[in-house]
N, CA, C and O atoms as a printed pandas DataFrame, in Angstrom:
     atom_number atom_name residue_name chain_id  residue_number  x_coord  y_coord  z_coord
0              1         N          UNK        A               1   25.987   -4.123  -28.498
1              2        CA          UNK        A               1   24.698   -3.555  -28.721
2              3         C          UNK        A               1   24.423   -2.592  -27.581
3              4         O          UNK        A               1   24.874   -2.920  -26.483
4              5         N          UNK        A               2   23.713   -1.387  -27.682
5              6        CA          UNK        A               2   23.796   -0.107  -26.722
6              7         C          UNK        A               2   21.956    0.163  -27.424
7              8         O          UNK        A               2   21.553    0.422  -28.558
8              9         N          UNK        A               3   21.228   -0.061  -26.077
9             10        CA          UNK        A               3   19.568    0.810  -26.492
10            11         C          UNK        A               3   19.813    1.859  -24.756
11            12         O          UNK        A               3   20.756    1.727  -23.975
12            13         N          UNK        A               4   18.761    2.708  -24.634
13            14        CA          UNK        A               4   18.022    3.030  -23.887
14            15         C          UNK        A               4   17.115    2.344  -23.344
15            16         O          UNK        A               4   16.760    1.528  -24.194
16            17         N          UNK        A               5   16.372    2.165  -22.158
17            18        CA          UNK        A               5   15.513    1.349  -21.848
18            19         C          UNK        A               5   14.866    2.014  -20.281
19            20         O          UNK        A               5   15.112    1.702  -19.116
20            21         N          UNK        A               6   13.807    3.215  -20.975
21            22        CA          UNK        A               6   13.291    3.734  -19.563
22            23         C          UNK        A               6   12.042    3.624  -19.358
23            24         O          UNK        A               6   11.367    3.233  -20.311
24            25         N          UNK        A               7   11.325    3.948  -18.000
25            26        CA          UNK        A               7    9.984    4.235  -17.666
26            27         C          UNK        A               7    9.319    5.746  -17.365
27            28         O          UNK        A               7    9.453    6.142  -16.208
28            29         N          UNK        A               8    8.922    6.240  -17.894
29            30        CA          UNK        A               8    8.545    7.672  -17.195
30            31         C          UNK        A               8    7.768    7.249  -15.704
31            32         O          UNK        A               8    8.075    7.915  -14.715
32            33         N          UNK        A               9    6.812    6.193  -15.565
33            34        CA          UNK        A               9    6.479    6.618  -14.320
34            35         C          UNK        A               9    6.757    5.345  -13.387
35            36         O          UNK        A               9    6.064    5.033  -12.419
36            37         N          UNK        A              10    7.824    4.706  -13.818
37            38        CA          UNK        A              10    8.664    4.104  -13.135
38            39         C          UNK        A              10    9.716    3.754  -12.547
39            40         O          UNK        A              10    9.628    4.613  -11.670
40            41         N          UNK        A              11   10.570    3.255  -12.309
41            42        CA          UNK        A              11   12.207    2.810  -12.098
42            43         C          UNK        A              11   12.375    1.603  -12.279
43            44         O          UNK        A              11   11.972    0.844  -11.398
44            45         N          UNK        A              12   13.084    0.996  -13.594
45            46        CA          UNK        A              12   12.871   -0.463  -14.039
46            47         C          UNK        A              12   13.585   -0.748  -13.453
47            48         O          UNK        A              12   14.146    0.118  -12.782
48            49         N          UNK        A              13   14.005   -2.139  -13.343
49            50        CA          UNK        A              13   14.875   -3.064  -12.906
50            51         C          UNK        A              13   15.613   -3.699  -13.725
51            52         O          UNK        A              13   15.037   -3.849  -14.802
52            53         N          UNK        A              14   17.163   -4.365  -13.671
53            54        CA          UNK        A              14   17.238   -5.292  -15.026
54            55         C          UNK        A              14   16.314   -6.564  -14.732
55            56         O          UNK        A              14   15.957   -7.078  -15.792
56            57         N          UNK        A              15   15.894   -7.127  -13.763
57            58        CA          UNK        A              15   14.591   -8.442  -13.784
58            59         C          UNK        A              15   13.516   -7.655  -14.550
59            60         O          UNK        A              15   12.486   -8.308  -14.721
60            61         N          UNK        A              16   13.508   -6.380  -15.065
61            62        CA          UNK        A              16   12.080   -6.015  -15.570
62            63         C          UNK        A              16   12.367   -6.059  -16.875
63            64         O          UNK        A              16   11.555   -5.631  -17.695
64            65         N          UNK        A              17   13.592   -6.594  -17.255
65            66        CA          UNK        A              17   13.855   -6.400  -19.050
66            67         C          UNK        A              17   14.412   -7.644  -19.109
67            68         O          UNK        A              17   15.033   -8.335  -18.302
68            69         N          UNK        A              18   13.922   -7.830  -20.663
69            70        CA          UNK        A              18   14.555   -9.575  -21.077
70            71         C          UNK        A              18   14.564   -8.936  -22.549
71            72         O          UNK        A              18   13.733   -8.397  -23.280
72            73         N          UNK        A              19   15.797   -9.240  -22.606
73            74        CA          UNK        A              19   17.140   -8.686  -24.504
74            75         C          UNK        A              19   16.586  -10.330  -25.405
75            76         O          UNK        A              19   16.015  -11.298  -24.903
76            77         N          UNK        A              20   16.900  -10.179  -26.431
77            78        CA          UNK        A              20   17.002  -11.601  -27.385
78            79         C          UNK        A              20   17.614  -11.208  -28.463
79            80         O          UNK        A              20   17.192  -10.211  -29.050
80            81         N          UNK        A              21   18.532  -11.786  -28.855
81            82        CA          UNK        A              21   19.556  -11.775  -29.874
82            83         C          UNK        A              21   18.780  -13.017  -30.916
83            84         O          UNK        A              21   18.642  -14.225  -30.724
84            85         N          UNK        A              22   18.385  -12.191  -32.000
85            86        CA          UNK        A              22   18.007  -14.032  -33.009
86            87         C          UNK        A              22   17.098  -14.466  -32.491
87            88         O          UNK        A              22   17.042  -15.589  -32.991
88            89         N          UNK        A              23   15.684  -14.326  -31.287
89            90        CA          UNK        A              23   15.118  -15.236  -30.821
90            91         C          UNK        A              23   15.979  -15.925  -29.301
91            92         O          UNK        A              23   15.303  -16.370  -28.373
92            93         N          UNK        A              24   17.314  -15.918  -29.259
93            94        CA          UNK        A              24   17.604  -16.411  -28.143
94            95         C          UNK        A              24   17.966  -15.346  -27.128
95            96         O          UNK        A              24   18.530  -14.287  -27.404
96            97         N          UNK        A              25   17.494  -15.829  -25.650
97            98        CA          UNK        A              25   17.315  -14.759  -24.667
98            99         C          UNK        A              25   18.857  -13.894  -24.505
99           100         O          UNK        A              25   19.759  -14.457  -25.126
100          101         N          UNK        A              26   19.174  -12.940  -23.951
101          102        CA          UNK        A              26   20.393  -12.898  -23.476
102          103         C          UNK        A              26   20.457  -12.689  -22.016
103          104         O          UNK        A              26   19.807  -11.716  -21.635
104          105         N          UNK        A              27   20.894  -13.159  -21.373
105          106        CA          UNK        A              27   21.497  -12.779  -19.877
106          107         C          UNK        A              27   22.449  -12.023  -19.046
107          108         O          UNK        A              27   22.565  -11.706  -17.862
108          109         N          UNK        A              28   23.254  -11.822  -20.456
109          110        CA          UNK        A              28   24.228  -11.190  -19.956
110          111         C          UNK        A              28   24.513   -9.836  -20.066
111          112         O          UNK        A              28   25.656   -9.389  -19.972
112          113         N          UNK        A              29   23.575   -9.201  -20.251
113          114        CA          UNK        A              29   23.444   -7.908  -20.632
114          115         C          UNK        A              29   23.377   -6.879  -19.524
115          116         O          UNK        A              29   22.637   -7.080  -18.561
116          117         N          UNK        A              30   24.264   -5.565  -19.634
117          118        CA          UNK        A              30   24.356   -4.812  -18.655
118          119         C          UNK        A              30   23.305   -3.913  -18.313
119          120         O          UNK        A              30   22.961   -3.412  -19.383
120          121         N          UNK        A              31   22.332   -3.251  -17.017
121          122        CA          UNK        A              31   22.039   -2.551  -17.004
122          123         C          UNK        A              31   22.041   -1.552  -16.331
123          124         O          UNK        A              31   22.448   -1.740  -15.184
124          125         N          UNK        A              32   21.498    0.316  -16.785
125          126        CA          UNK        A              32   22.094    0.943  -15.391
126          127         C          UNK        A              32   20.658    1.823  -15.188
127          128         O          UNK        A              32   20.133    2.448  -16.110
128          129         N          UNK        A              33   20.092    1.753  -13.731
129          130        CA          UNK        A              33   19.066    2.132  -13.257
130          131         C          UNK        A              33   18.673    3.804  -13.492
131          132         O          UNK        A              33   17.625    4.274  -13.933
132          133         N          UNK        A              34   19.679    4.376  -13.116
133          134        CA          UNK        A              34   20.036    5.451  -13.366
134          135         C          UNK        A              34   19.815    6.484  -14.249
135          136         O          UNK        A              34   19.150    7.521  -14.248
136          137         N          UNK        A              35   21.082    5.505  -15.533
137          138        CA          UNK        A              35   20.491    6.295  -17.311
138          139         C          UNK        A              35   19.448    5.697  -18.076
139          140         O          UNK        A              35   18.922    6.088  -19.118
140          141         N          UNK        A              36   19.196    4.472  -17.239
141          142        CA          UNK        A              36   18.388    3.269  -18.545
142          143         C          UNK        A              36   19.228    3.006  -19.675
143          144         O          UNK        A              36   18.706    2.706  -20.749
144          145         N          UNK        A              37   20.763    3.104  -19.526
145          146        CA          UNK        A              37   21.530    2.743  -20.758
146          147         C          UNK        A              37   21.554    0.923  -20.505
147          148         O          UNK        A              37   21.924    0.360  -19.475
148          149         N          UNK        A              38   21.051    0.271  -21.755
149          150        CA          UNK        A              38   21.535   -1.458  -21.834
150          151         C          UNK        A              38   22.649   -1.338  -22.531
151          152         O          UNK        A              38   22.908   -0.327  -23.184
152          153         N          UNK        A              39   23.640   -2.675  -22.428
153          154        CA          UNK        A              39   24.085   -3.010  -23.429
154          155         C          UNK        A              39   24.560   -4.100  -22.918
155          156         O          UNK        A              39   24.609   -4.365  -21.717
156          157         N          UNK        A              40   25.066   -5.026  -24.160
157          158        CA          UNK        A              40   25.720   -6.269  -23.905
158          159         C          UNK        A              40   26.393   -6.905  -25.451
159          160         O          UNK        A              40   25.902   -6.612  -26.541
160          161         N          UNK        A              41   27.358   -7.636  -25.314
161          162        CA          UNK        A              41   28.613   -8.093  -26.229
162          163         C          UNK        A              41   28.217   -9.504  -26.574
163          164         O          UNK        A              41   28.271  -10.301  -25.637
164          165         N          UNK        A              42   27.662  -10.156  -28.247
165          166        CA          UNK        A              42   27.265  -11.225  -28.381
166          167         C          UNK        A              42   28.314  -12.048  -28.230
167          168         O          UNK        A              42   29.294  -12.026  -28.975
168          169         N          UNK        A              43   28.123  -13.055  -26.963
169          170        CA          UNK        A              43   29.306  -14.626  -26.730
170          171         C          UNK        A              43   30.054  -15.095  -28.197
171          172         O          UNK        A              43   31.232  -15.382  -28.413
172          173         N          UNK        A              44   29.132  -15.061  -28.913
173          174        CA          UNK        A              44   29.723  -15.226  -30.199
174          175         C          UNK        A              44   29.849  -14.583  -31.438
175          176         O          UNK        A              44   28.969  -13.740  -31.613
176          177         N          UNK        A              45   30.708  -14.711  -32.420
177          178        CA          UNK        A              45   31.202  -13.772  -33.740
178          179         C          UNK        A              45   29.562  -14.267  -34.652
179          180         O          UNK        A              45   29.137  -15.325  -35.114
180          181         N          UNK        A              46   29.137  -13.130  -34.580
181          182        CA          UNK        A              46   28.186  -12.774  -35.669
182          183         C          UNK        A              46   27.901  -13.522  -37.306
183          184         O          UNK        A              46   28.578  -12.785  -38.022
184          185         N          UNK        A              47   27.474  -14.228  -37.922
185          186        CA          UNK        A              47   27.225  -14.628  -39.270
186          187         C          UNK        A              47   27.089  -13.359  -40.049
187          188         O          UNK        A              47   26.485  -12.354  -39.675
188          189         N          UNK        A              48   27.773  -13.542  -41.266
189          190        CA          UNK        A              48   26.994  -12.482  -41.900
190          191         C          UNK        A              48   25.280  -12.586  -42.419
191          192         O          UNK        A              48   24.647  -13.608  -42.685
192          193         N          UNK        A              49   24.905  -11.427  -42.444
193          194        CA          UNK        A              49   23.351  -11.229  -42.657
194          195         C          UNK        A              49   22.348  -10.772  -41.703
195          196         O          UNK        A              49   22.744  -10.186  -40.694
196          197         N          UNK        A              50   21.288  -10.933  -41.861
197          198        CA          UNK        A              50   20.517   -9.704  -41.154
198          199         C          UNK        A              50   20.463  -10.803  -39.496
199          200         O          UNK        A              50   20.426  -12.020  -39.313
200          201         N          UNK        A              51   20.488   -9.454  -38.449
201          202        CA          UNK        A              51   20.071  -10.442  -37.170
202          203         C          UNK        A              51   19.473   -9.148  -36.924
203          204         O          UNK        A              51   19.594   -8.032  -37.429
204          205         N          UNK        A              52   18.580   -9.806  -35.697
205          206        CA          UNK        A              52   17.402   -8.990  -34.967
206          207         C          UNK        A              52   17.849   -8.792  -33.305
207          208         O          UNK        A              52   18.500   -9.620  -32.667
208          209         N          UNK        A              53   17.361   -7.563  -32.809
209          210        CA          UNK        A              53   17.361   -7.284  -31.423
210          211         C          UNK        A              53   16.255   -6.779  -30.768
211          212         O          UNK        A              53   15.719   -5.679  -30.897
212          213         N          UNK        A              54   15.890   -7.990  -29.833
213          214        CA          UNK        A              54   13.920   -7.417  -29.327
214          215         C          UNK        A              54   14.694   -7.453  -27.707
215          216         O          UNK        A              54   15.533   -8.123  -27.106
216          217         N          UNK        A              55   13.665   -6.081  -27.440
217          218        CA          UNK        A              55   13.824   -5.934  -25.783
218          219         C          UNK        A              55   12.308   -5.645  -25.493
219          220         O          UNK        A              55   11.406   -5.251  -26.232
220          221         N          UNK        A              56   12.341   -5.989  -24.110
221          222        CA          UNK        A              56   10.689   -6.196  -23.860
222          223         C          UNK        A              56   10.674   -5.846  -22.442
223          224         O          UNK        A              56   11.324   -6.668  -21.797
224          225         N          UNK        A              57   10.102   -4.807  -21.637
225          226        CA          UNK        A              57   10.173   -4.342  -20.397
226          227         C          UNK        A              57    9.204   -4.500  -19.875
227          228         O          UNK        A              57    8.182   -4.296  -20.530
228          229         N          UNK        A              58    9.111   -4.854  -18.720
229          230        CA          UNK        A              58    7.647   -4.831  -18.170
230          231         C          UNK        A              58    7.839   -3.969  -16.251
231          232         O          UNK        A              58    8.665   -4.210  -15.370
232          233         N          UNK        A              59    6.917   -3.189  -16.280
233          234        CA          UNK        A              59    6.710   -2.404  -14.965
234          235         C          UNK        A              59    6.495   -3.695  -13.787
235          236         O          UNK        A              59    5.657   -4.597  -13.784
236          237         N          UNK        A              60    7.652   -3.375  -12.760
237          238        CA          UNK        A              60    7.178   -4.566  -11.832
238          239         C          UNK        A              60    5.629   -4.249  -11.267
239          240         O          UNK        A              60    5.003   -5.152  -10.712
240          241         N          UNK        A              61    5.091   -3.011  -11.429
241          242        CA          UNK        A              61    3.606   -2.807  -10.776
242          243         C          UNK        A              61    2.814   -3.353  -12.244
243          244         O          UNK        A              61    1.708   -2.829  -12.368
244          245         N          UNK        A              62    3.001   -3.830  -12.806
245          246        CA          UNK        A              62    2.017   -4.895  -14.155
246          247         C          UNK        A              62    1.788   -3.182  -14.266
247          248         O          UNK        A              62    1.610   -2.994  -13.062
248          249         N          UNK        A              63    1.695   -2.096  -14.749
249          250        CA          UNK        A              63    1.072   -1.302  -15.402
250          251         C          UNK        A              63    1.010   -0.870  -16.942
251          252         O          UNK        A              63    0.128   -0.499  -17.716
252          253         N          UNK        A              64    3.006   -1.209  -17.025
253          254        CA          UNK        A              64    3.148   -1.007  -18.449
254          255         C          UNK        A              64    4.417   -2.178  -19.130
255          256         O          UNK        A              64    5.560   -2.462  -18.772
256          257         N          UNK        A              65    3.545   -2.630  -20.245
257          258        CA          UNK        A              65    4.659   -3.540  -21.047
258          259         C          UNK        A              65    5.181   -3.119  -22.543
259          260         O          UNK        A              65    4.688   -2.860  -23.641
260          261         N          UNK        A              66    6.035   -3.177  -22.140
261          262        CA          UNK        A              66    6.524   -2.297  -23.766
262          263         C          UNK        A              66    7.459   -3.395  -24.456
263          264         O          UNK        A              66    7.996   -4.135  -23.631
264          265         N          UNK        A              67    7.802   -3.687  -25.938
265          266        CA          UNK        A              67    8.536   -4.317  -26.545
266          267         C          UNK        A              67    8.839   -3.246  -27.582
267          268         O          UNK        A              67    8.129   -2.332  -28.003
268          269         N          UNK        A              68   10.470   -3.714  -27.973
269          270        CA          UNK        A              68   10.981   -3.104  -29.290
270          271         C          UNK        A              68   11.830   -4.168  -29.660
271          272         O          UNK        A              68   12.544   -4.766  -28.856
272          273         N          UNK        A              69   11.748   -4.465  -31.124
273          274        CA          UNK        A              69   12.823   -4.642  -32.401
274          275         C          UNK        A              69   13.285   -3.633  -33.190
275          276         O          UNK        A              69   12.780   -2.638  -33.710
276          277         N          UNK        A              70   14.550   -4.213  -33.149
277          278        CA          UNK        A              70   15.084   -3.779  -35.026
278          279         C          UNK        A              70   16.054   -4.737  -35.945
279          280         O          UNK        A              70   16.431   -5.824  -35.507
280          281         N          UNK        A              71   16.249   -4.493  -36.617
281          282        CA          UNK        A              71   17.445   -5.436  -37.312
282          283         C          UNK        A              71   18.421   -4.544  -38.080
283          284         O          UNK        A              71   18.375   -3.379  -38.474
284          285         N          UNK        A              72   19.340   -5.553  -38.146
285          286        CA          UNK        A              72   20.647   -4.781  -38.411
286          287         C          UNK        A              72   21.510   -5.656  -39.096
287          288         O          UNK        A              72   21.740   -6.688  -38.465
288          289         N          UNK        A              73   22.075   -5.559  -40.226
289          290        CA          UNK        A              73   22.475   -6.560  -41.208
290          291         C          UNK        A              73   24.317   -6.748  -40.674
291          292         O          UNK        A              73   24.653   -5.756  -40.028
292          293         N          UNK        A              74   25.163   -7.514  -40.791
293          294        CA          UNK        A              74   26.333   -7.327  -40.830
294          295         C          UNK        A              74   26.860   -8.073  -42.191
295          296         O          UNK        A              74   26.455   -9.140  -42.651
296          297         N          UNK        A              75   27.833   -7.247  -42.681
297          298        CA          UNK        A              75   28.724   -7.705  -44.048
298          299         C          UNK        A              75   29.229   -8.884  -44.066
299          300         O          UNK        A              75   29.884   -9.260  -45.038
């Protein structure tokens, strides 16, 4: 899985983002300060059918909290 994940009037941190695969958190997910490129490789082989990906950022100065989903089906 590959998002973007930036602040215009910030510089996030990866402690400022928490990924969830399905509802469960992920930890292991890469991040780079730099591009704001995430990504990370699910521990396990996928079911078929729809799964979900929510990322949720928050400004370490509490100013701004942002969340996104989407879903994405596999065959």
């Amino acid at each position: 899985m590959q998002a973007t994940v930036r602040d215009s009037a910030t510089t996030l941190s990866k402690s400022d983002i928490q990924v969830y695969l399905d509802g469960e958190e992920i930890r292991g997910f890469q991040y780079r300060r730099t591009t704001g490129s995430l990504s990370f490789t699910p521990r396990n082989k996928l079911s078929s059918g729809a799964h979900t990906v929510e990322i949720a950022a928050n400004a370490t100065d509490g100013s701004k909290n942002a969340r996104k989903s989407w879903t994405f089906v596999v065959p």
